[in-house]
C-alpha positions in Angstrom: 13.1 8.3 -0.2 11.9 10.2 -3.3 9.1 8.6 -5.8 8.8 9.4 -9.8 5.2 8.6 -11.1 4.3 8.7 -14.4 0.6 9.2 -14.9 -1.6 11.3 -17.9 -3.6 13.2 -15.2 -1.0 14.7 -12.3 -3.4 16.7 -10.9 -4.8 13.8 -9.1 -2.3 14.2 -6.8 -2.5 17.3 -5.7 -4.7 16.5 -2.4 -3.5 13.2 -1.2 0.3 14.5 -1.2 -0.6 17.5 0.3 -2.0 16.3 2.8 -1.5 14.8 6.8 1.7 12.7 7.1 2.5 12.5 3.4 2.7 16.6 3.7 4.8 16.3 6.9 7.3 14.1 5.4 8.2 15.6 2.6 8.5 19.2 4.4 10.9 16.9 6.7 13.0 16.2 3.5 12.2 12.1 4.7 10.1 11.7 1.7 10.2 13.6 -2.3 7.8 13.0 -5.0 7.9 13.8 -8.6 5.3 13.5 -11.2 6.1 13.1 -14.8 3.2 14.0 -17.2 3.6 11.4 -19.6 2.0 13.2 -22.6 5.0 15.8 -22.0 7.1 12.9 -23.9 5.1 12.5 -26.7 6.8 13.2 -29.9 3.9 14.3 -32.1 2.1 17.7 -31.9 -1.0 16.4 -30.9 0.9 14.2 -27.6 -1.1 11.6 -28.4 -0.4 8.8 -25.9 -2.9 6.3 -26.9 -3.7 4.0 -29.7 -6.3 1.6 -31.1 -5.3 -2.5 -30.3 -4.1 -4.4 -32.9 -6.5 -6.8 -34.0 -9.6 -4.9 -33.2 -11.2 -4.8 -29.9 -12.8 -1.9 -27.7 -11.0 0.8 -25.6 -7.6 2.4 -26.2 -4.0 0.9 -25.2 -1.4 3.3 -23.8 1.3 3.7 -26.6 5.4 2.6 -25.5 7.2 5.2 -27.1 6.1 8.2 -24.7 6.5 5.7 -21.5 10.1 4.4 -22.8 11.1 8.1 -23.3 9.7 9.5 -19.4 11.4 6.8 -17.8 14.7 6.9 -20.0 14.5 10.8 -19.3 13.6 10.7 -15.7 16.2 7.9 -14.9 19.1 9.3 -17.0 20.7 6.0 -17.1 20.3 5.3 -13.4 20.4 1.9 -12.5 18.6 -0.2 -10.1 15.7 1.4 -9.6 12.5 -0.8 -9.4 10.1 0.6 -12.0 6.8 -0.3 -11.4 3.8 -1.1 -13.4 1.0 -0.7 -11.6 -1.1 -3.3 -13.3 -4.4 -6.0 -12.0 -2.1 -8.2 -13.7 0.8 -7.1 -11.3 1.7 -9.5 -7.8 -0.9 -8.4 -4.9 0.6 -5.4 -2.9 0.7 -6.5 0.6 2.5 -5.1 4.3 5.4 -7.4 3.3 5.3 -5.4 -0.4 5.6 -2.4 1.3 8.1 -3.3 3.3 10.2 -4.4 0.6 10.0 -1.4 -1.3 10.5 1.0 1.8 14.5 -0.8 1.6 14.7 0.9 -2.0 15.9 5.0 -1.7 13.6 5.4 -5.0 10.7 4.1 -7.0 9.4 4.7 -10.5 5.7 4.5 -10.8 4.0 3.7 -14.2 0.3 4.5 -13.7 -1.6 2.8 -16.5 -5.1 4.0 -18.6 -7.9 3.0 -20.8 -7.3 -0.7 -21.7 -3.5 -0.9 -20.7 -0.2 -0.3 -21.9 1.4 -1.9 -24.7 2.6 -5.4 -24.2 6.4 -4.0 -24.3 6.4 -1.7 -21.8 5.4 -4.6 -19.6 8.0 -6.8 -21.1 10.8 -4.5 -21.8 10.4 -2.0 -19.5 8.7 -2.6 -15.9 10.8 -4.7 -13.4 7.9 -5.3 -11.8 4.0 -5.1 -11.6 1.7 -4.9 -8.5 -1.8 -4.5 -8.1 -3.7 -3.2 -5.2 -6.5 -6.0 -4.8 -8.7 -7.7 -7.2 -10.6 -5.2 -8.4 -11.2 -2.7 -11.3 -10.1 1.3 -11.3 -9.8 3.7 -14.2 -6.7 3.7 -13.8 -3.4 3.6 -11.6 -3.2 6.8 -10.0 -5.1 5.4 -7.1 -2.8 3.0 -6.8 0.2 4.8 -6.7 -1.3 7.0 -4.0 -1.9 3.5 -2.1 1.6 2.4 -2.4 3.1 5.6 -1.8 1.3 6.0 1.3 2.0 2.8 2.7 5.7 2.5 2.3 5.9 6.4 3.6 4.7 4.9 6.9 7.4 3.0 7.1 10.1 5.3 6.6 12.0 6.0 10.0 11.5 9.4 11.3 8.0 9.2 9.3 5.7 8.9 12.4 6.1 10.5 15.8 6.1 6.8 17.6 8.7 4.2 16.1 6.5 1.4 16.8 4.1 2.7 15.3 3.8 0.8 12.1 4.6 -2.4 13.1 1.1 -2.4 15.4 -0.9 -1.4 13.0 -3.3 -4.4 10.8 -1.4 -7.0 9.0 1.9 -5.0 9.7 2.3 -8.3 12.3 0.2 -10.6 10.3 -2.6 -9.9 12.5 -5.3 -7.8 12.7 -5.5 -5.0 15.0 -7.7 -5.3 17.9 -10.2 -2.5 19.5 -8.8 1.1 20.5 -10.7 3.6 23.3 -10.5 6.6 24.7 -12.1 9.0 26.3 -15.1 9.3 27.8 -14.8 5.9 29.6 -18.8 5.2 29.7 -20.4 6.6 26.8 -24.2 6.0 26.5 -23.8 3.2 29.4 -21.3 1.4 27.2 -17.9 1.1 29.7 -14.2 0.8 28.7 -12.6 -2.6 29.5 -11.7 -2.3 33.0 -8.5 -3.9 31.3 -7.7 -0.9 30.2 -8.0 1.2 33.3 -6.2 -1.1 35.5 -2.8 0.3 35.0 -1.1 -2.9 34.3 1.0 -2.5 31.4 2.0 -6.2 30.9 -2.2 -7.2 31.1 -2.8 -4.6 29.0 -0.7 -6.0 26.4 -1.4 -9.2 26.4 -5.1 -8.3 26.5 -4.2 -6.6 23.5 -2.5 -9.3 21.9 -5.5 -11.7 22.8 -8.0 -9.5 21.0 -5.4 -9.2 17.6 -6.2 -13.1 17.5 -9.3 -13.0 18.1 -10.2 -10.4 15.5 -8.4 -11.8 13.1 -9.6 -15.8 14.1 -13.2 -14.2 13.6 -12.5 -12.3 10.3 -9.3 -13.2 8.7 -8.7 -16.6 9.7 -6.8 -16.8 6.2 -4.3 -14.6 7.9 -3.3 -17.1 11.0 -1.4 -19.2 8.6 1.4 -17.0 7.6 1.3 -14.7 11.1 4.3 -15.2 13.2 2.8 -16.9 16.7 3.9 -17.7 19.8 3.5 -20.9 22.0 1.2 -18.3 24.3 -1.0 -17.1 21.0 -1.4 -20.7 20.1 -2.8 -21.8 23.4 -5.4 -18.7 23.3 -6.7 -19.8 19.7 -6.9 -23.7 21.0 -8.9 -22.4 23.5 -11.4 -20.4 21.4 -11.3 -23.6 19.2 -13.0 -25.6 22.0 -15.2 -22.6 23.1 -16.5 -22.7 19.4 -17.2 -26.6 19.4 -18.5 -26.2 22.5 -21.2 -23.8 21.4 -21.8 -25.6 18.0 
């Protein structure tokens, strides 16, 4: 999968991509990332890439004729490939974002500044906008580095155990429940016995029962939309009466 971003500070990157499983992947030729300086396609001397708003206002907007001009030049007339604005006004990114963009063999990343891009590049240009939660950054380098990230994990070959990223929170709709290791008392606090019995099909559904109960107990939002069995649905009846019980 290869990844174009287009940001006004690439040397943001540097350490995230060069890094851990994002390193490994793209020494395994799985994953390629280019980044586009965006005042490289600036047409005045200066590469001025920002502007004051029409109509007064504070802060600086990006200007469209340097963005139109990296992704026309990066692109060279390729077609379908998503380019993304990465935007608060953008759809929420999500697992199930990720995993739609992890189908596509390459993305184009827009990473916004200042007070925003012009209005065109949303309209004209972007197929699409996402935003990383509902919050405020500087700008959209951290989100691309978010995004990036994610769908990387999902890319086969990417991590050394398949099933890797489909256990991990919200990849299931649920969250994931506790992990231990080694030692199994530390400071008098014991491993589930669970754990250490050796029964792989209690062990899993131990598992399974904790994912519920995690998520029951901090994301009941997320028991909605998750995909449940008859089994899963007994379990949370049952801590439904344990809790009116103790109310």
């Amino acid at each position: 999968m290869h990844f174009d971003i287009l940001t006004l500070f690439p040397a943001m990157f540097r350490g995230p991509f060069e890094e851990s499983i994002l390193k490994r992947a793209q020494e395994s030729g799985r994953l390629s990332i280019a980044l586009h300086n965006i005042r490289d396609y600036a047409a005045d001397k200066h590469h001025i890439t920002d502007d004051a708003p029409y109509g007064g206002g504070g802060g600086m907007v990006m200007k469209p004729e340097p963005i139109f001009a990296a992704v026309e030049s990066v692109l060279a007339g390729e077609e379908d490939v998503p380019v993304i604005l990465l935007s608060p006004q953008g759809r929420l990114f999500t697992q199930a974002v990720a995993v739609e963009l992890s189908h596509h063999p390459r993305l184009l990343l827009i990473c916004g500044r200042y007070e925003g891009v012009d209005e065109r590049v949303r309209r004209y240009l972007a197929t699409d906008e996402i935003s990383i939660g509902d919050y405020v950054l500087t700008g959209g380098e951290l989100a691309a580095m978010v995004i990036v990230d994610a769908v990387t994990r999902l890319l086969p070959g990417v991590l050394g155990d398949p099933g890797a990223p489909y256990q991990d929170s919200h990849a299931a709709g649920l969250l994931e429940g506790p992990h231990y290791t080694r030692p199994a008392v530390f400071r008098d606090h014991a491993v589930p016995d669970i754990l250490l019995s050796g029964n792989h099909a209690a062990v899993a559904r131990w598992r399974r029962e904790q994912a519920l109960l995690r998520t029951w107990e901090r994301r009941p939002d997320l028991l909605a939309q998750a995909d449940l069995t008859p089994q899963d649905r007994a379990f949370l009846a049952q801590l439904l009466v344990k809790n009116a019980r103790s109310d």
